[in-house]
N, C-alpha and C positions, 0 to 999 in steps of 0.2 A: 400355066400349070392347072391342070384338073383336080376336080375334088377325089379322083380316084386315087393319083397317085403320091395323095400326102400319107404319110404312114399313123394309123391310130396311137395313139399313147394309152401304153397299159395305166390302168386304174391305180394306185399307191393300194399297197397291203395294210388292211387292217394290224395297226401296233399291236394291237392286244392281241390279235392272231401268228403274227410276224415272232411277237416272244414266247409264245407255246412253245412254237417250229423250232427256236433256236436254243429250247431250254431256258428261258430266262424270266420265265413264268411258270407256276408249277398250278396242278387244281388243285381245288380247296382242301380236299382230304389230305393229299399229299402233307402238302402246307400245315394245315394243322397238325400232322402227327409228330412231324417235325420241331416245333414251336413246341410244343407240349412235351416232348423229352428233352428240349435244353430248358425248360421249363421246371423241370423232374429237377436238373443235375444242380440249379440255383437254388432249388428248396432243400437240398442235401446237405451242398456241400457250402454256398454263402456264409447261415448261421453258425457252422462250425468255426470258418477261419475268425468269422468275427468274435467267437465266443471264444478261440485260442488267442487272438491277438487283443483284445478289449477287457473280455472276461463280463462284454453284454449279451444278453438272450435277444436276439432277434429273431423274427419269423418269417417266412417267405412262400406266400402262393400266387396261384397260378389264375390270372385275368381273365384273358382270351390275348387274340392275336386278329390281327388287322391285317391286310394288304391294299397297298395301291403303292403310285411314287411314292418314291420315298421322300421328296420334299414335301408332298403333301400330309404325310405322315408324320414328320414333324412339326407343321405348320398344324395339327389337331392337336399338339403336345398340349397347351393352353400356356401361359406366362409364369405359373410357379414352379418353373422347375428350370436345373441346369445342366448343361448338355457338353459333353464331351467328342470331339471325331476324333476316330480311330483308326488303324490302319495293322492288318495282320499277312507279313508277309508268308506269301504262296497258298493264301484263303483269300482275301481282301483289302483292297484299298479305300474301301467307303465303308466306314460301320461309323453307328453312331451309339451312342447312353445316353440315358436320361434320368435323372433321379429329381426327386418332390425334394424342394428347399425344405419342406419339414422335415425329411427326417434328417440331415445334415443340420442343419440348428437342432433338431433331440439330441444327436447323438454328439456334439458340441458341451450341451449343457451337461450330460452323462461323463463325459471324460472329463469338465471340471468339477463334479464331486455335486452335482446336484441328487438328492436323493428321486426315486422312480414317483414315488408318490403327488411329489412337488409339482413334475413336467407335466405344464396344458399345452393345449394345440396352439402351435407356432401360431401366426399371424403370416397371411401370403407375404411376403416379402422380397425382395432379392436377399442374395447371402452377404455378410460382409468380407472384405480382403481376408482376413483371416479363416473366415468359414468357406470361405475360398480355396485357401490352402488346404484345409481338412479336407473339401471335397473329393482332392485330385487322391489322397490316398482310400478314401471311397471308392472312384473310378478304377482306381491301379485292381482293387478286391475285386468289382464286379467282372474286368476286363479280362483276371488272371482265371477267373469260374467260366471266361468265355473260351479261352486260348485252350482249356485243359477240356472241355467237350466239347470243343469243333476238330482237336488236334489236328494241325495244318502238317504237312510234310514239313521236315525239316528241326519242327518242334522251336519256333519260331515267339520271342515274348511281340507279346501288342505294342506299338506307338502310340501314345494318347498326345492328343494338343490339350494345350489350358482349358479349363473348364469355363463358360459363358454362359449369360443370361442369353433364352431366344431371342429376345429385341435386339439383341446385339449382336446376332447372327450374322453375317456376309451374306446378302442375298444371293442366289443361286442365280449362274450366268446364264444366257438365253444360248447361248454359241456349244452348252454341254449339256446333254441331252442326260435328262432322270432317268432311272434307273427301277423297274419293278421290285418292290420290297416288303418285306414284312417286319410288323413289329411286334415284338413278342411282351404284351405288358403283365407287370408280375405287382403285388404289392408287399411292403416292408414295415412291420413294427417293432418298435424299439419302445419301450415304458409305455404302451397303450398307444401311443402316436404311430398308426397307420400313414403313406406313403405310398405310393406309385415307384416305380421305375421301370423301364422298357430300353429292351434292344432292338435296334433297328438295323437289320442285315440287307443285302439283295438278295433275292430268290437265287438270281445265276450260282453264288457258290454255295447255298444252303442246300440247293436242290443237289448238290452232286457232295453232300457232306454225310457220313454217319456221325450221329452223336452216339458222344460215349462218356460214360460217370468216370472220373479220373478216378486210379488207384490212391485209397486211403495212405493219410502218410501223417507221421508222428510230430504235430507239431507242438513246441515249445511256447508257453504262454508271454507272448509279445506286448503286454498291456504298459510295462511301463516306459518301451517304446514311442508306442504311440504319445503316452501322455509327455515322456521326453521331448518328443517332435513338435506335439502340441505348444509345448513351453515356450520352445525355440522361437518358434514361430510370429506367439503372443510378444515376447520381450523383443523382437528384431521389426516389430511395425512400429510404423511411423505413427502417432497422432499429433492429432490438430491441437494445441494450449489455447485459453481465454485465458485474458487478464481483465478483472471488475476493480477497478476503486472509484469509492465514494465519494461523493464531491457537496460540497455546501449547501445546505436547502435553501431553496430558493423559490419566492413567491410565484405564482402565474403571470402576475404582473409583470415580474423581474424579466421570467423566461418569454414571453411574449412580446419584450420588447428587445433580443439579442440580436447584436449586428457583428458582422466578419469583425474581426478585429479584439471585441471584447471577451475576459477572462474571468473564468470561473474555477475559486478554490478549491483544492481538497481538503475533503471536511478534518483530517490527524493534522494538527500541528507541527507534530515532533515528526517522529519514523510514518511511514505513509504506509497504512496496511493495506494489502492486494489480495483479493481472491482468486487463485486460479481454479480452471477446472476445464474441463474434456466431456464431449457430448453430457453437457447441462450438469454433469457431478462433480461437485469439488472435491478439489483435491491437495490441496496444500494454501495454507496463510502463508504470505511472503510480506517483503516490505518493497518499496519503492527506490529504485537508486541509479545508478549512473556509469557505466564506465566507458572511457572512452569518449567515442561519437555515439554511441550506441544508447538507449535508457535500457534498462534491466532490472531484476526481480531477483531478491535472495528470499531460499524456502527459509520458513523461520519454522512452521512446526505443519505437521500432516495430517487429514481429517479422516483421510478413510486409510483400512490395511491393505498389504498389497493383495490379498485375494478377493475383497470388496472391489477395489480399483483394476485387476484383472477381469473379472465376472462383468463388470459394467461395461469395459471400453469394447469386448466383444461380441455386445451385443448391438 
């Protein structure tokens, strides 16, 4: 066979060019004008729901907006924040949210009665299971400001999955190809505690979407919902109990020379007093005792109130 009659192989098409062609890349003006009106509809209509359902002032502007993959988009999120995917049928199967663990811990501390004055800037942290739970009704708010100015046909509510720390994200498979996308970053304060959050869309169904400010609508103040939910929530988790009792002082000498086998008193003679407590705060004097196969603890009296002992285990 000759070098004539092998056939050339066409060149692969520039990706980035390949998604102009097919719509699935928009130019930058585009892009931005777009981003900046559903950007409009969050600084609108956000701080209202939450000031009908909360009865807090939150404020919400407008960042800028990003494009590239959209995993890579996420992957600039940084580590303090939590990320929800999404799904909205007959618009999209891939969106994502992202909200700043601080303002989910502000606005935490605000539904249990901490005054605005009081709240300093969270500490980066992950959230805990319970601030966890708060989150997803965070998400359901931002998701529902998203559904109401992308309006899909259909008039279709969002799918959220559990909300997750990045680190904890499922790495993106090599076999499914990213997606060109924008992320539209917006920030959120709540008692002076400024916040981040951004939605992250693909251009393919942004580019072929109008936004529109959803029609105004009458709603009834939901605050003690929330804090009902909240309650729920608090009293149905699980924590961790310590048991401390004291045991007989004992020289260096003593302890220095202990081998398997040997026994060391409790320092009560009579009832054997037990400290318990939960992430380092105590919380109830007990005594020592027995039933069954089992050893056990009766509360004898209580150190902290239940709203001390609330405020603490959530955090």
């Amino acid at each position: 066979m000759t070098m004539s009659n092998l056939s050339p192989q066409r060149p692969a098409m520039d990706p980035v060019l390949l998604a102009k062609l097919t719509g699935r890349l928009g130019d930058r003006a585009t892009i931005e004008k777009l981003c900046v009106s559903l950007s409009e509809v969050y600084g609108e209509f956000l701080p209202d729901i939450f000031k009908s359902e909360t009865g807090l002032d939150i404020a919400v502007a407008y960042l800028g907006c990003s494009s590239s993959y959209k995993n890579d988009l996420i992957a600039d999120l940084g580590t303090n924040v939590t990320l929800v995917d999404a799904t909205l049928r007959n618009w999209s199967q891939n969106i994502t949210f992202a909200c700043g663990n601080s303002f989910v811990i502000t606005l935490m501390e605000n539904l249990l009665g901490a005054a605005s004055d009081t709240i300093e800037q969270p500490a980066d942290r992950l959230l805990s299971v319970i601030e966890l739970e708060l989150a997803v009704m965070v998400f359901e708010k931002i998701a529902n400001v998203f559904r109401s100015a992308v309006n899909p046909p259909g008039g279709f509510e969002p799918s959220l999955e559990p909300p997750h720390a990045l680190d904890s994200r499922a790495r993106p498979s090599k076999d499914t190809p990213d997606e060109f996308a924008s992320a539209i970053n917006m920030t959120i304060t709540l008692s002076g505690i400024t916040s981040e959050f951004s939605v992250i869309v693909p251009q393919a169904p942004l580019l072929k979407t109008q936004i529109s400010a959803p029609k105004a609508k009458t709603q009834s103040a939901k605050s003690e919902a929330w804090t009902e939910q909240l309650s729920e929530q608090v009293h149905r988790s699980h924590v961790t109990l310590d048991a401390k009792i004291r045991l007989q002082d004992l020289t260096l000498r003593t302890i220095s020379k202990l081998a398997p086998g040997d026994v060391i008193p409790f320092r009560d003679t009579g009832d054997v007093r037990v400290e318990v407590s939960a992430n380092s705060k105590e919380l109830y004097v007990c005594e020592f005792g027995r039933s069954g196969e089992n050893y056990t603890v009766r509360v004898k009296d209580t150190i902290s109130s239940d709203d001390e002992l609330i405020r603490h285990l959530m955090n």
